[in-house]
Every structure is written in C-alpha cells, then in structure tokens.
C-alpha positions in Angstrom: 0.0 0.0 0.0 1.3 3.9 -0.9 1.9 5.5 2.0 1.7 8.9 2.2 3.0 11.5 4.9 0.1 13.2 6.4 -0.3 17.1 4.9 -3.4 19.1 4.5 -2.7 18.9 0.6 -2.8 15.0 1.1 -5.7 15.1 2.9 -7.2 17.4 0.1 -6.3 15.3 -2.6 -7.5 11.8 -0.9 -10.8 13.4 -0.1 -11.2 14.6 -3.9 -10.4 11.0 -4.9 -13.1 9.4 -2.7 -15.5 11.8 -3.7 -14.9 10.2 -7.0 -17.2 7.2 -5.3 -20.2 8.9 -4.7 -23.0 8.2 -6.5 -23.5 12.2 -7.2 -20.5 11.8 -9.8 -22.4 8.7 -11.7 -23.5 11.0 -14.3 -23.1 8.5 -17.1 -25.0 6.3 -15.7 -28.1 8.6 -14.7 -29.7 8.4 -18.3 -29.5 4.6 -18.4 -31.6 4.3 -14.7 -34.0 7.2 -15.7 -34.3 5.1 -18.8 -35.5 1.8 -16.8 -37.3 3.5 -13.7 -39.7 5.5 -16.8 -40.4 2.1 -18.3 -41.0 0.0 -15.4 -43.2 3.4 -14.1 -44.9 3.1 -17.3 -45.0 -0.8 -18.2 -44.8 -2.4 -14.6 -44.7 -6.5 -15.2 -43.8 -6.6 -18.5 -40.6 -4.0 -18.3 -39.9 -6.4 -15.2 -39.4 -9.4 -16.9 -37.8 -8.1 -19.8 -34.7 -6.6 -17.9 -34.9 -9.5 -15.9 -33.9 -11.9 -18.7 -31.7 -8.9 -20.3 -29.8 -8.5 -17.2 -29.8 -11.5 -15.0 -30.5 -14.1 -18.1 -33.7 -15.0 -15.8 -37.5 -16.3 -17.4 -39.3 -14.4 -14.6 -42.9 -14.0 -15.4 -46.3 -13.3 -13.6 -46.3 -17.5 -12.2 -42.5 -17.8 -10.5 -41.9 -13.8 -9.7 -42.9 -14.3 -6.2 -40.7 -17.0 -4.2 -42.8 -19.8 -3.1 -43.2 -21.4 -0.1 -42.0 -24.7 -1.9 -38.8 -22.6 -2.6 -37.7 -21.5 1.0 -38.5 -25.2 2.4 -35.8 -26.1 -0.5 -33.2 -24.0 0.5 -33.4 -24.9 4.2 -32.4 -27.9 3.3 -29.1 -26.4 1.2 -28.3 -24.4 4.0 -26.3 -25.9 6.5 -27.6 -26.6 9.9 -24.0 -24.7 11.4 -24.9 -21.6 9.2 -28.2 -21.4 10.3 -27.3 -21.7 14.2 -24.9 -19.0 13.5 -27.9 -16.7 12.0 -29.9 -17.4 14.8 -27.6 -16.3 17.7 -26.8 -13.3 15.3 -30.5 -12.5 14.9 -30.8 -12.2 19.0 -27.9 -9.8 18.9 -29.5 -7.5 16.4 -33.0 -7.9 17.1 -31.7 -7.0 21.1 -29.9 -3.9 19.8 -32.5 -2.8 17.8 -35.3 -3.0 20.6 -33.2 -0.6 22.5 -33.9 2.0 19.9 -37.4 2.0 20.2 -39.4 5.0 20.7 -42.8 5.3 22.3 -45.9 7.5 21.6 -46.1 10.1 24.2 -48.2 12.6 26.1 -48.1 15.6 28.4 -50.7 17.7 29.8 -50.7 21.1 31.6 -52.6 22.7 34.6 -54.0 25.2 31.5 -56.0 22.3 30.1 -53.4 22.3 27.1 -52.1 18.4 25.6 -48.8 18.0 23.5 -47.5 14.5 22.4 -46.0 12.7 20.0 -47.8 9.5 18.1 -45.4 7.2 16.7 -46.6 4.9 14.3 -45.1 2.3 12.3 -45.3 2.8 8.3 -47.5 0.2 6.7 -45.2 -0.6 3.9 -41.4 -1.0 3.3 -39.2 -2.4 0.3 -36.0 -3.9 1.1 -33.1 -4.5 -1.2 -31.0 -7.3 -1.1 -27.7 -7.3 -3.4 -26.6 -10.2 -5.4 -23.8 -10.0 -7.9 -20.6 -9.7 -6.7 -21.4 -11.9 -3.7 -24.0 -13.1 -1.6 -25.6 -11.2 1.2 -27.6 -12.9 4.1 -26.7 -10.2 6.7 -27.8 -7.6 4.4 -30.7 -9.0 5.0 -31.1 -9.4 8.5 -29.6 -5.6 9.2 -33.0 -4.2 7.2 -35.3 -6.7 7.7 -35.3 -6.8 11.8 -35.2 -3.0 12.6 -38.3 -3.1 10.5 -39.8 -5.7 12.5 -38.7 -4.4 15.7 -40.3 -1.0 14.4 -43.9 -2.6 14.1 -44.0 -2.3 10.2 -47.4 -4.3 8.8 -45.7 -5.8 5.7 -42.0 -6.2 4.6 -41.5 -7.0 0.7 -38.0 -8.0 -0.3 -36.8 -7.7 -4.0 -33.0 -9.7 -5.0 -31.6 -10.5 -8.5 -32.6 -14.2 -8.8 -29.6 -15.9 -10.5 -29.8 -17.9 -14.5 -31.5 -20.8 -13.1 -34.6 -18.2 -11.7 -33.9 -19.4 -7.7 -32.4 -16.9 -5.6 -29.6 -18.3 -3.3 -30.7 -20.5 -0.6 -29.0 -18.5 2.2 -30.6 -15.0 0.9 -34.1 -16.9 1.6 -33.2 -18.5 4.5 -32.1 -15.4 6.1 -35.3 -13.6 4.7 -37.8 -15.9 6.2 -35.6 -16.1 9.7 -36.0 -12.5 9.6 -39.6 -12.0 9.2 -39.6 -10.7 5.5 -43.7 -10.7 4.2 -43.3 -11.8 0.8 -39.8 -12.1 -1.4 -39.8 -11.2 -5.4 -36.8 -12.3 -7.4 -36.2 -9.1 -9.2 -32.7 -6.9 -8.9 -31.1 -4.0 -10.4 -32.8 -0.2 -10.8 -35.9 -2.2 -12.1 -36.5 -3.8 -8.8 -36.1 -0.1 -6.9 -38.4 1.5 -9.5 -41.2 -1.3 -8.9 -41.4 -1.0 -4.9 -41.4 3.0 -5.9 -44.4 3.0 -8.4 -46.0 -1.0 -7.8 -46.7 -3.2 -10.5 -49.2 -5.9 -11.5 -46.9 -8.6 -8.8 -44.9 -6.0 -6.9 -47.0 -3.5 -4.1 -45.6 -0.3 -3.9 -44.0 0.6 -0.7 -43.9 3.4 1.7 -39.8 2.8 1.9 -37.3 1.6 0.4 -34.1 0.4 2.1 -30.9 -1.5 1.5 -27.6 -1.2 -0.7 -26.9 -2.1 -3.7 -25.0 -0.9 -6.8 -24.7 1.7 -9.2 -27.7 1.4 -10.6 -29.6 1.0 -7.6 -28.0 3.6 -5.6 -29.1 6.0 -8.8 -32.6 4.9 -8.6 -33.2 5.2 -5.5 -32.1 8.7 -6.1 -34.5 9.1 -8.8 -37.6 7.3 -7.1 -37.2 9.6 -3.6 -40.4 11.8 -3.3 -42.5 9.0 -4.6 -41.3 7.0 -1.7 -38.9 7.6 1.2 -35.5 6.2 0.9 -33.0 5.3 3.7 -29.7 6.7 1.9 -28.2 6.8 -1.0 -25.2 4.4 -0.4 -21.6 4.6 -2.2 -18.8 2.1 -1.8 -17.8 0.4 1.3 -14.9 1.6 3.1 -12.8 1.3 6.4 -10.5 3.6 8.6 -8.2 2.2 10.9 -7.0 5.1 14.0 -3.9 3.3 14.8 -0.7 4.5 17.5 2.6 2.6 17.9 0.7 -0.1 19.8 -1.1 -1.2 17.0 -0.9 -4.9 15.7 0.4 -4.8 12.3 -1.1 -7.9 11.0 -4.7 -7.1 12.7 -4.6 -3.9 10.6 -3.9 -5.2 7.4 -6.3 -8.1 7.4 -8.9 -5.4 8.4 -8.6 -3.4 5.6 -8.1 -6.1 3.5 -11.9 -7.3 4.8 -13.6 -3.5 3.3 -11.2 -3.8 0.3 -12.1 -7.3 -1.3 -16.3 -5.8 -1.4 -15.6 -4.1 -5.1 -12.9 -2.3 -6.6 -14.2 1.0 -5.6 -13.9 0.5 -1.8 -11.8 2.2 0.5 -9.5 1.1 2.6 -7.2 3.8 5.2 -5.1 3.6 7.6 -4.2 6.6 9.8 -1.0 6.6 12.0 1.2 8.4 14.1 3.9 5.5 13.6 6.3 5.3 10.6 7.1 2.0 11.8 3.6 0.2 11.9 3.2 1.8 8.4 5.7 -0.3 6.9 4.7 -3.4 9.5 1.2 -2.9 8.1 2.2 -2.5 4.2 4.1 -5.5 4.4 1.1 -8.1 6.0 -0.7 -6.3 3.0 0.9 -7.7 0.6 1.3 -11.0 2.0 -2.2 -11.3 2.5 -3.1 -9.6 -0.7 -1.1 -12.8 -2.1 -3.0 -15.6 -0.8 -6.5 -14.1 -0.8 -9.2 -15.5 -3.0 -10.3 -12.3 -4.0 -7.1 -10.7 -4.8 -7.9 -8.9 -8.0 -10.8 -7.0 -6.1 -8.7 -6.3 -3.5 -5.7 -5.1 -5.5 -7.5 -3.0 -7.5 -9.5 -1.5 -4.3 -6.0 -0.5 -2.9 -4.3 0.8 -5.8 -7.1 3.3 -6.6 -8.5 4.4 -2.8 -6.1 2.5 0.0 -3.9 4.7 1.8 -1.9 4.6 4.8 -1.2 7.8 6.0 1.5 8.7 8.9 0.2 12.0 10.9 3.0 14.0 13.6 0.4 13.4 16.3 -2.9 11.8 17.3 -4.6 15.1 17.0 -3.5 15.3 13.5 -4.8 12.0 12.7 -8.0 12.4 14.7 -8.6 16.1 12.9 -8.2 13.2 9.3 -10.7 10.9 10.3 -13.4 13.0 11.3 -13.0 15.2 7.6 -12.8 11.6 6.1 -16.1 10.6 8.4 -15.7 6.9 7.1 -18.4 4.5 7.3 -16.4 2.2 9.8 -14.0 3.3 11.8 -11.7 1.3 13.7 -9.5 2.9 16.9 -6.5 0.9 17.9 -4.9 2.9 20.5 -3.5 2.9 23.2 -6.8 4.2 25.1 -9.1 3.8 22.2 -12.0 4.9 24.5 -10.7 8.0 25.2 -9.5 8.7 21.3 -13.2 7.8 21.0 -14.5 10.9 22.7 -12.5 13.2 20.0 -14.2 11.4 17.0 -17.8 13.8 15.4 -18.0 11.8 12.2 -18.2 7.7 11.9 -21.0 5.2 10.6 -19.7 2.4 13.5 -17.1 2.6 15.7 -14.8 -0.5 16.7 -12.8 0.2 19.9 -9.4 -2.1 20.5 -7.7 -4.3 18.4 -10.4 -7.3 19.0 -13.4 -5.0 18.3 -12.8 -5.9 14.0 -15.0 -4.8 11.7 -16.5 -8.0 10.6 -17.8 -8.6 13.9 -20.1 -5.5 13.5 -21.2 -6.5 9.6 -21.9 -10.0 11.3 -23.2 -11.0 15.0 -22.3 -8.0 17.3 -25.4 -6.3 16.5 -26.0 -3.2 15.8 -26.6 -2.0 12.2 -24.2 -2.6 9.2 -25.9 -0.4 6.6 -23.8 2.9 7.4 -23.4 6.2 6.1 -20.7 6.0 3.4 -18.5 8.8 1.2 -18.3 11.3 4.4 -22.1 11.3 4.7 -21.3 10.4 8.3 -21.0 14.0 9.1 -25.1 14.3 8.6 -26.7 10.8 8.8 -27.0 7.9 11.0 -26.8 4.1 10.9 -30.3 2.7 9.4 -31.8 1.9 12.5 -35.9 1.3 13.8 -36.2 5.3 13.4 -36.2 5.0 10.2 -39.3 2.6 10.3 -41.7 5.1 11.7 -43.1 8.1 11.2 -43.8 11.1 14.4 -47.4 12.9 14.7 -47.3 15.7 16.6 -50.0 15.9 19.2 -51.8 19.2 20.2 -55.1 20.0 21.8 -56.1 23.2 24.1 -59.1 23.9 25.7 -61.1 27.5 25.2 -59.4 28.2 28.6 -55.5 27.7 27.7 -56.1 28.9 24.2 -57.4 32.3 25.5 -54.8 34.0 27.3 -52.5 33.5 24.0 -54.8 34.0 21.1 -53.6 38.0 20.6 -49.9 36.7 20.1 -50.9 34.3 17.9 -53.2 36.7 15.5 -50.4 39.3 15.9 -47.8 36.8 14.6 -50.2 36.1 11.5 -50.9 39.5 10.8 -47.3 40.3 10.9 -46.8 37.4 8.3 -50.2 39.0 6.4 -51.7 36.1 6.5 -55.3 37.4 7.9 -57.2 33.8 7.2 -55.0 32.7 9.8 -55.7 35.2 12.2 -58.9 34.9 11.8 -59.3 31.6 12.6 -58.1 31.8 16.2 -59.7 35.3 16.6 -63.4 33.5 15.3 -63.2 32.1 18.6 -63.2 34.9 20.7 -65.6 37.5 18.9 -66.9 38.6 22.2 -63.7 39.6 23.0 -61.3 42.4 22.3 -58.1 42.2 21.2 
C-alpha cells in the first residue's frame, strides 16, 4: 500500500479522490436508470421481466416472480444446519440492539388544560433490497429486515436479483424468512427499486425503500425519492483504521483487506502516528493480498482508494478521520475509548484491536448499513427510526387557548396572513383584542 506523509494537501487530494465514489459523480449512468425507472413506471410486469432476462439471463414471469413457499422449504435444506445456528444467535444480537432504539408515543398535559405529544406509528409498507452480484448477502438482509420488525411495520416486501436458473440463493431466503420478511420477489437491479417506488401488477408499492446495492440502484433510489422515502443513497464500502505505535500490524492489514475485497471501488485507510507500523502494516498487506481469494478486487480497491497515512500526532490523525467521516471506523490505540471521545464523524465505531470490523457487519449487533463517502457528518446508521413516522399531538381547551390567542393573531398579521388570524380570533368574537 502507498503511504503517504500526512499534509493538509494529502488530505485534500484523498478526499477529492473518494468523492470520485459517490453516487452524485455517476453522471453517465443517470440516463440509463431514468431510462429503466420510466419504463417499469410506465409498463410495470412486462418491463420487469424483460430486464430480468436482459440482465440476470432469468425467465421471470407473472407465475414464478414471487418465491414460493416450496422454494424456502428447498433452500433450508441447502443451508447448512451450522450456518443457520450461526444466524440465529446473530439475529438475538441484532433484534436486542435494535429493541433498545425503540421509541414510544407520548403525552403531556398542563394545569391550563393544554395536551402535546407525540404519536409514533409504524409505516404500513417497506421495500428492502437485497444485493446479489458480486457476492451473496444474508446479513444484508437481517440488518434491514429486523429494525423493521422491531419497528412494528405491517408488511415487509424483499426484492434480489434471482440468478440464470430463476432461484435466488438458498441463504438470501433463508435469512429472509428467519427474519420475518412478508413476501420475497426475485427481481434486482434499478428495475426492482423503481417497482417497490411506483408498484406493479406482482410488486406493491412501498412506503420505503431500504438497502444497498450498486450503481444502478444507488441512482434509482435517487431518482424514485419523493415517490417514496429512501434510507440513503449508499456509495462504496470503506474502512478507517485510527492506529498508534501499539497497533498490531497484521490485525490492521487483514482489516482493511476485509472492506477492500467488497468491489474495486472501496476504500481502505489507515491513519497513524507510527512510521514503523506503516511499513509493518504495508508488508502483511501484501502477504495477505497474495493468498487471498479475491485478490484482483482487493488489489484494484487498494491501488485506486487505500492509503496509509502517517500523521506528527494523534490530533492530527484524529482532525483526518473525522474530515474523512468513514463508514467504519476502527481505533486501535492505546486508550481507544478516550480517542473515541474526539471522533464527530463515523458510521460504527470499533474500539481495541479485537473489536474488528466484521464482527459489527456479522453478530455483534448493531446495524451494518452505514453512512458512506463522508455522509457520516449528517446521517445515522439505518436503525428502527427510520421505520416510523412522528405525529405531533396538540389540543387546548377554550381556557388555555385564550390568554394566547392576541400573540398568535399578531404573529399572523405580521406574516399577512389574515385567514390565519382569523381563525383563532373567530373564537373569541366577544372579546377584544
């Protein structure tokens, strides 16, 4: 791996190269998505089934869209009965994380006879999308299906590219059903995004639609927000590693390695106040870059956006990673808790040199779909929030509206908007202003 003595020009010129990720620089793909989210707005089923045998090689039609009941029996029995374990004692982490999010409806009431709350209620409806190309995703799947289920949300449809054969892989399904998902269409890409946005004559429309995915999905959920809500518009994977002199070497590089084999557009960063564990780390790289099974990925990754980048002092490196604001952060320091305290900007963050990132993406529990391409300075790990929807309450009586009804008509008339003074000073035409 370069690596790269830390300057503000260096930290400049990396953050203009990882901007190159974001899905707000896929220009030339933008026609092509508006292109498939008009027709499958315009032709539902039929565009469906078209780009699913154009782009998956797939005979989807109206009979097999919707996976069958026959179909998950089947692939429990590919799964193995170790997997599965493992998926259950993962789904009590994450479904026990998740619980502590939630929110209840509340209400408060005053001696002046006024009532404010908040309702919370569940949406009715929500999408999730569940990537298949470059690999196979069944804890995608768990981190969108259970918040949703822990939020209370009435029906949960799941859309994933189904491979040649028309079967989607056994541990997508398995996962889906252990989850809780409602009902699970085999259909991928932008066109799958664009049906949960606008329905068709098999898909419902949803409220919301959640979940990464590619280009082309990233770009249409872009395109389809407004008609329904989205959860974010997600780039690239990547991973920062905070390290000091204390750092293990090895633990490093195989952790960056893990965010750099996703695609070749992932990230992978190291930030360090040690010369030493620099080269240490560059080394393992390339010893495990060697030996990897997905060493093309991984090279390609970390010739175009790894980095390992040696800072004077921990401030320094700090001030890095919060302008970076990667989606997973890892802090290997000596007191990573307290180097925790200085950090603003991070999807998750993995404290001590056993806290590695896989253990979040996998079984620790809290959510893996994070904030990516410095979006961490303004949004938040999908979570059950993003399941619900806040009322506000409000009710007064004649007797606590009263004494306030002249501010409120003076405030409107300041804004000229009479009708609205008018309709709190109706109330009180026996009475002067």
């Amino acid at each position: 791996m370069r690596i790269v003595n830390l300057t503000k020009e260096a930290t400049d010129n990396i953050l203009e190269n990882l901007l190159k990720r974001s899905p707000n620089n896929y220009g030339d793909f933008e026609g092509s998505v508006a292109e498939i989210v008009a027709n499958v707005r315009k032709n539902k089923d039929k565009a469906i089934f078209e780009y699913s045998k154009k782009f998956d090689g797939a005979d989807i039609n109206a009979d097999n869209i919707l996976v069958t009941d026959e179909e998950i029996k089947e692939a429990y029995e590919k799964v193995d009965e170790t997997l599965l374990n493992v998926m259950r004692k993962a789904l009590v982490n994450i479904r026990s994380y998740h619980e502590k999010q939630k929110q209840n409806s509340w209400i408060a009431t005053e001696d002046n006879g006024s009532i404010l709350g908040q309702k919370v209620t569940p949406l009715q409806r929500v999408g999730v999308y569940v990537p298949g190309g470059k690999a196979v995703y069944p804890s995608s799947v768990l981190m969108n299906i259970v918040p949703a289920k822990v939020a209370g949300v009435d029906e949960i449809i799941m859309t994933t590219p189904p491979g040649r054969d028309g079967k989607v892989n056994p541990s997508t399904l398995v996962a889906a059903k252990e989850a809780g998902a409602d009902k699970i269409y085999k259909v991928g890409g932008a066109q799958a995004i664009a049906a949960l946005a606008f329905g068709t004559e098999s898909i419902p429309k949803v409220d919301k639609i959640v979940g990464p995915g590619n280009i082309y999905v990233a770009l249409a959920k872009k395109a389809v927000f407004g008609y329904v809500s989205i959860d974010s518009i997600a780039g690239p994977s990547e991973i920062l590693v905070l390290a000091d002199e204390t750092a293990n070497a090895r633990y490093v590089a195989a952790d960056l390695l893990s965010q750099a084999e996703h695609d070749e557009m992932a990230s992978a960063i190291l930030v360090t106040t040690s010369q030493k564990l620099a080269e240490e780390v560059s080394k393992e790289v390339d010893g495990f870059v060697a030996v990897l099974s997905r060493k093309e990925i991984i090279q390609k990754s970390l010739d175009q956006f790894g980095y390992i980048l040696v800072a004077d002092d921990m401030e320094t490196a700090i001030a890095t990673a919060n302008e970076i604001a990667p989606e997973h952060l890892e802090i290997i320091t000596v007191n990573p808790f307290e180097t925790m305290t200085k950090i603003r900007n991070a999807g998750a963050i993995f404290l001590g040199e056993y806290s590695s990132e896989p253990l979040g993406d996998y079984f620790a529990g809290p959510n893996h779909v994070l904030p990516t391409n410095g979006t961490a300075k303004f949004f938040s790990p999908l979570g059950v929030d993003a399941f619900v929807k806040k009322s506000s309450i409000i009710s007064y009586s004649r007797e606590a509206l009263e004494p306030v009804y002249p501010d409120i008509v003076q405030f409107a008339e300041c804004e000229q908007l009479t009708a609205h003074a008018n309709s709190i000073r109706v109330r009180f035409e026996d009475k002067k202003d």
